[in-house]
C-alpha positions as CSV (number, residue, x, y, z in Angstrom):
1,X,0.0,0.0,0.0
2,X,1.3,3.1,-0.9
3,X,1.6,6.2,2.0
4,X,1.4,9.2,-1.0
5,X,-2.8,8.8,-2.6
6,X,-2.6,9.5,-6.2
7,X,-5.4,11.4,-6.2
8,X,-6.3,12.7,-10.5
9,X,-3.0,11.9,-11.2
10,X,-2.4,9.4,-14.3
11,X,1.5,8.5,-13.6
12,X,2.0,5.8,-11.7
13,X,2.3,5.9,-8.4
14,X,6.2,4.8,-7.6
15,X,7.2,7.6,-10.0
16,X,8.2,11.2,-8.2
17,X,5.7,14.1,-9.9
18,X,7.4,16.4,-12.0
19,X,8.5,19.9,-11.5
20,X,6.5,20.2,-14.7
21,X,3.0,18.9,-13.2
22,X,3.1,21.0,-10.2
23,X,4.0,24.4,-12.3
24,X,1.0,22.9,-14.2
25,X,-1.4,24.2,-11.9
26,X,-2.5,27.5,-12.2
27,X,-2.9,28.0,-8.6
28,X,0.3,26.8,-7.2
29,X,1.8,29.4,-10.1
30,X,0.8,32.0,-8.4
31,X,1.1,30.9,-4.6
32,X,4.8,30.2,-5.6
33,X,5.3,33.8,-7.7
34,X,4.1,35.5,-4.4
35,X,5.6,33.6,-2.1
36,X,9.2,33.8,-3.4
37,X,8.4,37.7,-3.8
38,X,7.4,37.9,-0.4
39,X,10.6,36.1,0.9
40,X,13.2,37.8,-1.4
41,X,11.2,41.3,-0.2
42,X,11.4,39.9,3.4
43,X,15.3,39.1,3.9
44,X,16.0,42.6,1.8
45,X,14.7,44.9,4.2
46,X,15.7,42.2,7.5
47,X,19.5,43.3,6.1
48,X,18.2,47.2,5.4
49,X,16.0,47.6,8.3
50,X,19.5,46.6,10.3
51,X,21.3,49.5,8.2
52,X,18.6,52.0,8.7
53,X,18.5,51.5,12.8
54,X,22.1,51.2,13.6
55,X,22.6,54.4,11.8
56,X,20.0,55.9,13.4
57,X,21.0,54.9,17.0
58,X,24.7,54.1,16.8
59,X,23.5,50.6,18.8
60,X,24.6,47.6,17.7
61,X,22.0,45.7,20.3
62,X,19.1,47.9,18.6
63,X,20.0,46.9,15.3
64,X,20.1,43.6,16.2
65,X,16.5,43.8,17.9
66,X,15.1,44.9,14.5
67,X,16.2,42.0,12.7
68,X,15.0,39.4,15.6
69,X,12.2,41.7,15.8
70,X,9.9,39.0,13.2
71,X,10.5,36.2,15.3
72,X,8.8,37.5,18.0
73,X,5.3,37.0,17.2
74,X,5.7,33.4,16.6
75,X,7.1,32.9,20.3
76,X,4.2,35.4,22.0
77,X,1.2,34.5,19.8
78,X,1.9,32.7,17.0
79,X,-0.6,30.1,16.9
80,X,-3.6,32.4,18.2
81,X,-2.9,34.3,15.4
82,X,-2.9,31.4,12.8
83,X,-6.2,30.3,14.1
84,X,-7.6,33.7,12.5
85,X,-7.1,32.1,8.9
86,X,-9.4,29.7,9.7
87,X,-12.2,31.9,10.4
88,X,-11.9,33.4,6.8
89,X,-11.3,32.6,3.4
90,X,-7.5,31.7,2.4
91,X,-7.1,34.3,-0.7
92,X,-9.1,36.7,1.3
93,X,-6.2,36.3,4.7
94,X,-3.3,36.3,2.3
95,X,-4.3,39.3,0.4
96,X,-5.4,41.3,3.7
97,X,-2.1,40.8,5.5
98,X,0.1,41.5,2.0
99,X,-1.3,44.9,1.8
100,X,-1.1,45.5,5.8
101,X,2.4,44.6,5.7
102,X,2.9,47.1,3.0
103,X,1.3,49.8,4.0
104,X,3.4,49.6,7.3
105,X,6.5,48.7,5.9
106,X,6.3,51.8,3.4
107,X,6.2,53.9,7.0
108,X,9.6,53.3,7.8
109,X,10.9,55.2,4.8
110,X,10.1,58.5,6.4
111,X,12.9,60.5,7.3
112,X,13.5,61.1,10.8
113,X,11.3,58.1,12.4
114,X,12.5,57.6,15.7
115,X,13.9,54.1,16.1
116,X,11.8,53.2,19.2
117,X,8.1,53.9,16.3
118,X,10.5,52.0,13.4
119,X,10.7,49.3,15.9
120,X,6.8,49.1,16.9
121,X,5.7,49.5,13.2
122,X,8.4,46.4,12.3
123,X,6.7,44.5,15.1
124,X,2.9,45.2,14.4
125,X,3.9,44.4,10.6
126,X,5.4,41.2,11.5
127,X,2.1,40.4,13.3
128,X,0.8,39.1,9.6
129,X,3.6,36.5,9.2
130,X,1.5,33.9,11.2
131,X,-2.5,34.3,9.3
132,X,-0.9,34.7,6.2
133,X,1.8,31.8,6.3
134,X,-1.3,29.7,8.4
135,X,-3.6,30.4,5.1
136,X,-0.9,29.4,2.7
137,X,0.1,26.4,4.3
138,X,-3.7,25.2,4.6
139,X,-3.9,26.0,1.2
140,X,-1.5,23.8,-0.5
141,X,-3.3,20.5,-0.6
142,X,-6.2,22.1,-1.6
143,X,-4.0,22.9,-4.9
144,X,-1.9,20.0,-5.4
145,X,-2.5,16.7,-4.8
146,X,-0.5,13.4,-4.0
147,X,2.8,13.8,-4.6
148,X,2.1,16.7,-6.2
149,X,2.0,18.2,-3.0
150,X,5.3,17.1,-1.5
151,X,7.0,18.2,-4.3
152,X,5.2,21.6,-4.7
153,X,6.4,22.2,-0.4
154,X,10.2,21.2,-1.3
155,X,10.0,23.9,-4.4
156,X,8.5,26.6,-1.6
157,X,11.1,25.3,1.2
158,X,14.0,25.4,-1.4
159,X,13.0,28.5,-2.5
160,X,12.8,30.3,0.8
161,X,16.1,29.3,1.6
162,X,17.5,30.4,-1.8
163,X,15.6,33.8,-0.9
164,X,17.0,34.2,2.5
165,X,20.8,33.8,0.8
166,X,20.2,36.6,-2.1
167,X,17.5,38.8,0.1
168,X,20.8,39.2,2.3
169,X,23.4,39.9,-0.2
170,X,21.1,42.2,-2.5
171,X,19.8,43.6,1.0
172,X,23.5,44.2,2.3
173,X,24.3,46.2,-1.2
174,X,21.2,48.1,-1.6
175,X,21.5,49.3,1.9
176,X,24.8,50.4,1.4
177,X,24.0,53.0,-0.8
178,X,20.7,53.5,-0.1
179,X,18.6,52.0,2.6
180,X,15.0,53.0,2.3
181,X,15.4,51.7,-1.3
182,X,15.6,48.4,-0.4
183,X,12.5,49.1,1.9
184,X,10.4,50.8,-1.1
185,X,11.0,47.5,-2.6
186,X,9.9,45.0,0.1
187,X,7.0,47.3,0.4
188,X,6.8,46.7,-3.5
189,X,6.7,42.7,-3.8
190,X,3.6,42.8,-0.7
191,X,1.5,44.5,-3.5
192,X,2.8,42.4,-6.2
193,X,2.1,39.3,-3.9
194,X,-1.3,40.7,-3.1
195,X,-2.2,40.6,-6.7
196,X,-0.6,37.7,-7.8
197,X,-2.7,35.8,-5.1
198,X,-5.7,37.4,-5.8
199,X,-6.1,37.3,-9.6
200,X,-4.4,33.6,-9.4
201,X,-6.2,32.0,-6.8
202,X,-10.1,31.0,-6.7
203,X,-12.6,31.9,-4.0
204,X,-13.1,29.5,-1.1
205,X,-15.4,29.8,2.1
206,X,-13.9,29.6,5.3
207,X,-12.5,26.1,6.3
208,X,-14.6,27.1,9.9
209,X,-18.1,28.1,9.6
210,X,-19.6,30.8,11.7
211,X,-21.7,28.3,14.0
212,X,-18.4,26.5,14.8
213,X,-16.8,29.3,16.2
214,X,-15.9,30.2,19.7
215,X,-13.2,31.8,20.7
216,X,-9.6,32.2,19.2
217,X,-8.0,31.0,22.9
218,X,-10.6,27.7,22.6
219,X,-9.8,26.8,19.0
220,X,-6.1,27.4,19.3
221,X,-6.3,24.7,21.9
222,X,-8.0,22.4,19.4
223,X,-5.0,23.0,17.3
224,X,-2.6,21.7,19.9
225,X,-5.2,18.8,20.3
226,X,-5.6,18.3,16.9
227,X,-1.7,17.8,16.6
228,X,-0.9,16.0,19.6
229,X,-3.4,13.9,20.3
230,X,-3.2,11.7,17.3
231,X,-0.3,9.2,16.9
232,X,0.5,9.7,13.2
233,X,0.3,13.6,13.4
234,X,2.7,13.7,17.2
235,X,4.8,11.3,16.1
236,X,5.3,14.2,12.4
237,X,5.4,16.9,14.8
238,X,8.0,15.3,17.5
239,X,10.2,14.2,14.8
240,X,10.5,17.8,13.2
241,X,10.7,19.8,16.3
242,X,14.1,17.5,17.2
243,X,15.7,18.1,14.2
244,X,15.7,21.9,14.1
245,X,17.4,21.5,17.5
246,X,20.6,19.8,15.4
247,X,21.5,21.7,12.2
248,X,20.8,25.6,12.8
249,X,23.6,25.7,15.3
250,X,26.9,25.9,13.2
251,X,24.5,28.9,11.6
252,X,24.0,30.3,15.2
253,X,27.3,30.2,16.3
254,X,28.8,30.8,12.7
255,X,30.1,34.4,13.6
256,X,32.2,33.2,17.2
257,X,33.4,30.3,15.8
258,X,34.6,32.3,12.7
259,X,36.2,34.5,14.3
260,X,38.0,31.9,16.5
261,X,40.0,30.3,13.6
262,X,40.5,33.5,11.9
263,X,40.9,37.4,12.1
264,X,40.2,40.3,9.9
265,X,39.0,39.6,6.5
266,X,39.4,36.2,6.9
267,X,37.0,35.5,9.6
268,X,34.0,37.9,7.6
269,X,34.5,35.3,4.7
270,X,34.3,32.4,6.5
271,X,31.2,33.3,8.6
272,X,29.4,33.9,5.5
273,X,30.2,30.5,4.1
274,X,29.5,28.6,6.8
275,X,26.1,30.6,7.5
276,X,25.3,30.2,3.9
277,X,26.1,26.0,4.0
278,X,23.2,25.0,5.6
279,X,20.6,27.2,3.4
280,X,22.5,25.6,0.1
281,X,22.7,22.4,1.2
282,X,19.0,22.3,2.3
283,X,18.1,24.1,-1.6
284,X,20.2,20.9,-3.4
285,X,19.1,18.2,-0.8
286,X,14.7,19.8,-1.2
287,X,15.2,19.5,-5.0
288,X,17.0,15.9,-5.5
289,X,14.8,14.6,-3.4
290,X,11.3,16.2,-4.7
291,X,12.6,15.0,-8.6
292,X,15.2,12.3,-8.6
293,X,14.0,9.9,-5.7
294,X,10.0,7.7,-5.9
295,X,7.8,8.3,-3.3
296,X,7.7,5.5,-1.5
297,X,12.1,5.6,-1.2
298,X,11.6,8.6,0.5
299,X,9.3,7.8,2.6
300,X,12.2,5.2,3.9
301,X,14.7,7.4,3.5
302,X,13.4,9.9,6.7
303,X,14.7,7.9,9.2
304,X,18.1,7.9,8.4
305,X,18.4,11.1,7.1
306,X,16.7,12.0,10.8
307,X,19.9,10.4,12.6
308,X,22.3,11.5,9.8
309,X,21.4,15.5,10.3
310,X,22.9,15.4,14.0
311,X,25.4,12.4,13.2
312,X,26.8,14.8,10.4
313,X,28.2,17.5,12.9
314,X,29.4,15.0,15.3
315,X,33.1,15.7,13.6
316,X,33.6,19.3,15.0
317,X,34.7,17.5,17.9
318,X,38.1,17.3,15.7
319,X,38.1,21.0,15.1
320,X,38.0,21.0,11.5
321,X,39.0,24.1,9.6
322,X,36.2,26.3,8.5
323,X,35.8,24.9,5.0
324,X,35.0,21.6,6.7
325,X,32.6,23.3,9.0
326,X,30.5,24.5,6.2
327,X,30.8,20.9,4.1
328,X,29.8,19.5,7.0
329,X,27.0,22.0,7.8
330,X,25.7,21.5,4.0
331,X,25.6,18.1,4.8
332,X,23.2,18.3,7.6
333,X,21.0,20.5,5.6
334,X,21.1,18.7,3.2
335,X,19.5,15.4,5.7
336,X,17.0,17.9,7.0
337,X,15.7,18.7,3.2
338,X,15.2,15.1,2.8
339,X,13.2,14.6,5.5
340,X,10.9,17.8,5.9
341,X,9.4,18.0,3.0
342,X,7.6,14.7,3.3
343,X,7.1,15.2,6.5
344,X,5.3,18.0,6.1
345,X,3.1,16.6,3.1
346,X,2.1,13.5,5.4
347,X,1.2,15.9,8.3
348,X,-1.4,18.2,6.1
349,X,-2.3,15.2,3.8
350,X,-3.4,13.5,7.6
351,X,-5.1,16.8,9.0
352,X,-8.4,17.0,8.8
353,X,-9.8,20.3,6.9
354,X,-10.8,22.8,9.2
355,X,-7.4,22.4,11.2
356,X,-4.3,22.8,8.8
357,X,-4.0,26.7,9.5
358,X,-4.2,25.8,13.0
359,X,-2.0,22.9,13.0
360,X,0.4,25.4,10.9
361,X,0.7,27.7,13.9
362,X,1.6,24.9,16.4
363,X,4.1,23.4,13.7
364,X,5.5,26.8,13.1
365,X,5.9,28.1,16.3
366,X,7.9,25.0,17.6
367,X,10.1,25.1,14.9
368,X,10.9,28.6,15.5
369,X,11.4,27.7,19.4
370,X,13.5,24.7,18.9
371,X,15.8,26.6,16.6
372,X,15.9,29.5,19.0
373,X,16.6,27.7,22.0
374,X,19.2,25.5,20.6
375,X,21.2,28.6,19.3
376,X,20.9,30.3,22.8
377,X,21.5,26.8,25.0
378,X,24.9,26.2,22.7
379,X,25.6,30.1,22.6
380,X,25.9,30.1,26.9
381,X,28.0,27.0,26.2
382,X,30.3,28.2,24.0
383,X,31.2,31.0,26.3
384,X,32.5,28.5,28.6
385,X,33.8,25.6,26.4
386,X,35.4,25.6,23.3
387,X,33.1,25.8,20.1
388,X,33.5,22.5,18.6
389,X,33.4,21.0,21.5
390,X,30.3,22.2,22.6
391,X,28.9,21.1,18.2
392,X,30.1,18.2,18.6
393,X,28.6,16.8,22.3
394,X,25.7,18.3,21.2
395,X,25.3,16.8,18.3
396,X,26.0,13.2,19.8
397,X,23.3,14.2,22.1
398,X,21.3,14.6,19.2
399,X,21.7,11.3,17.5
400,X,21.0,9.5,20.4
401,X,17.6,11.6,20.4
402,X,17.1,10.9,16.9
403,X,17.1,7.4,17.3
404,X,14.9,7.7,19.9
405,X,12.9,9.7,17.6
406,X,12.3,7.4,14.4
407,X,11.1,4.7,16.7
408,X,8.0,6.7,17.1
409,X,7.9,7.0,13.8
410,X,4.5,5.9,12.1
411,X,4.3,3.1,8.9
412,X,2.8,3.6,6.2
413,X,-0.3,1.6,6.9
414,X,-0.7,4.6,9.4
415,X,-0.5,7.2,7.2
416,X,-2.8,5.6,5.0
417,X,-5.3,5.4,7.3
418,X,-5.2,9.0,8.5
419,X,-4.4,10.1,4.9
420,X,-7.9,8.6,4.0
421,X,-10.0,9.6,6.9
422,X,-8.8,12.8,6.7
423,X,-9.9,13.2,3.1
424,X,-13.2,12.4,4.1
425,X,-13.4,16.3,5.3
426,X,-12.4,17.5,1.9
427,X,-14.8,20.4,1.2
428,X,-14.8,19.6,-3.1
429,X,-14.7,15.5,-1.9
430,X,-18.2,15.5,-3.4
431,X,-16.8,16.6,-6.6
432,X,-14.3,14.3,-6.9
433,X,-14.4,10.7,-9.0
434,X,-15.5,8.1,-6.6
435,X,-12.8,6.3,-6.8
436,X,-10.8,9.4,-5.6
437,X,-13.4,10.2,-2.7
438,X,-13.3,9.5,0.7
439,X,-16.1,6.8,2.4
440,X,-18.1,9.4,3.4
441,X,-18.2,13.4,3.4
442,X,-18.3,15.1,6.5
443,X,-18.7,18.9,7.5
444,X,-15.5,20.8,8.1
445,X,-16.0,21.2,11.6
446,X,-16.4,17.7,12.2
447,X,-13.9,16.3,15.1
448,X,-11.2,14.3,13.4
């Protein structure tokens, strides 16, 4: 039994879909187009917004506080937040928050803004990032489906990490001549995002219907429920939220250990390719996978890759040079691309609709905790032992918790089974063949 449902499409079901197919649909087309603009607008005014307030305030711990600024509602309310998109239409949340976000970005060009209102209007723009990601996320296997899907979320992930490594460097020399430029632009690609998303997307009712409603607090807690109190989904969400404890932290300590093994020069060029390994290794592991390798190989393929991501880094304890340092961090992103895009198509594939925005939040705000936490917990260890030594007794630490990990890990006769009774909440599962539908149709609000 296969663990990826075919759905409408006629190749056979061993065989990866093709980049081709999933550029096919019309809709993913222009969730993609806006997405990548969104991201490549994002990182360009994370490294201008950095420019603007340091010379603004002279304060290096200021400037750093506007570019951990959109982080921050993830960790205070992220998942309240992304409970909002399922109270409304997707293309309606997306478009909403696009033009939001640029209207309040395009404040910050004004000459003369103290840094303390730049910092508020960064923060209240940020506040967006969670509906709008929620909606797009919830979205996606609506648009594309089988392994359609999986392929479509290692195109986005690829591509956000391939935005994240030009928004800086086009960010860095924009701002060096001219700062609010870059922000005119970020401002810019919200619009352009905005329209591609509304002209390229079709009309659907909220995934909650106004009787179902309570209140935000109750049905973020059905999210957590939702995610955690079904094996196939907690075992997903466990398995994730350990490996983003493993291969952000050569990233996070790129700069110290940089600067350890070199000076001057030197050490700028090396923190830059080590911070940039794990982005590229990530965008080459995302597409091999999605293209080159069937379905059902990399649905065998997580667990390794889950114990190779941490097992990877466990060489730092050699101090290796920082050439090394990034091959080896490419390496590990590399494992966690293999892994996190099927994860993540199993985990919406076996949500029930009504939930995946939801769900998104939870997901999304653990990620972002796990990776922040293991940069700080390694960061106050560093300060007292040396840096590879601190990588690489971490990172045996996380091997052993990996393998702890993939034992959990549900078969595919699981997935199957909450792959199917999930599709029964389909909203179009009446239009689909039969042979494509679920046993029965349910309402959207009906438990999972």
């Amino acid at each position: 039994m296969e663990a990826y449902p075919v759905s409408d499409e006629t190749r056979p079901p061993n065989q990866p879909a093709t980049f081709r197919e999933v550029f096919g649909q019309r809709e993913y087309r222009a969730v993609f187009a806006a997405s990548a603009l969104s991201w490549l607008g994002d990182y360009i005014s994370k490294a201008a917004v950095t420019v603007i307030v340091y010379h603004e305030s002279q304060s290096v711990a200021l400037s750093a506080a506007a570019f951990a600024i959109s982080y921050l509602p993830w960790l205070v309310g992220g998942p309240l937040l992304a409970a909002l998109a399922e109270r409304y239409p997707y293309r309606a949340v997306m478009v909403w928050c696009d033009l939001v976000r640029m209207a309040l970005i395009a404040l910050i060009v004004i000459p003369g803004l103290p840094v303390p209102v730049m910092l508020v209007i960064l923060f209240v723009a940020t506040l967006a990032n969670p509906p709008s990601q929620a909606a797009r996320s919830a979205l996606m296997p609506l648009i594309l489906p089988g392994d359609k899907l999986v392929v479509g979320l290692s195109l986005n992930n690829s591509t956000g990490q391939a935005a994240q490594v030009v928004g800086y460097a086009l960010g860095a020399g924009i701002a060096a001549f001219n700062p609010r430029a870059a922000i005119v632009l970020d401002a810019c690609t919200f619009l352009a995002s905005a329209l591609l998303i509304w002209f390229g997307t079709r009309h659907r009712p909220p995934a909650m219907a106004d009787r179902d409603r309570s209140n935000l607090f109750h049905e973020t807690a059905e999210g957590f429920r939702v995610v955690f109190g079904q094996r196939v989904l907690r075992g997903i969400a466990l398995l994730v939220f350990a490996a983003m404890l493993f291969s952000i932290v050569p990233e996070g300590l790129a700069a110290a250990w940089a600067q350890e093994k070199s000076q001057g020069t030197a050490a700028g060029g090396y923190q830059a390719l080590i911070m940039a390994a794990n982005p590229i290794g990530f965008i080459i592991g995302g597409l091999t996978m999605a293209r080159l390798v069937p379905p059902g190989v990399r649905l065998k393929l997580v667990r390794p890759f889950a114990v190779i991501s941490p097992l990877v880094l466990v060489p730092a304890l050699l101090n290796p040079s920082p050439v090394w340092v990034a091959v080896l961090a490419a390496i590990s992103g590399f494992a966690v691309a293999g892994l996190m895009p099927v994860a993540n198509g199993l985990f919406v594939q076996a949500l029930p609709h009504g939930y995946r925005a939801r769900a998104f939040g939870v997901m999304a705000t653990g990620v972002q905790l796990m990776q922040g936490a293991a940069v700080l917990v390694t960061g106050v260890l560093a300060e007292r032992f040396e840096i590879p030594l601190v990588v690489g007794v971490w990172s045996i630490g996380g091997v052993l918790l990996m393998l702890v990990m993939v034992t959990s890990w549900p078969s595919p006769q699981q997935f199957d089974s909450a792959i199917a009774e999930a599709a029964k909440s389909q909203p179009d599962a009446e239009d689909r063949p039969p042979a494509q539908r679920g046993p029965a149709h349910r309402p959207a609000h009906a438990q999972p």
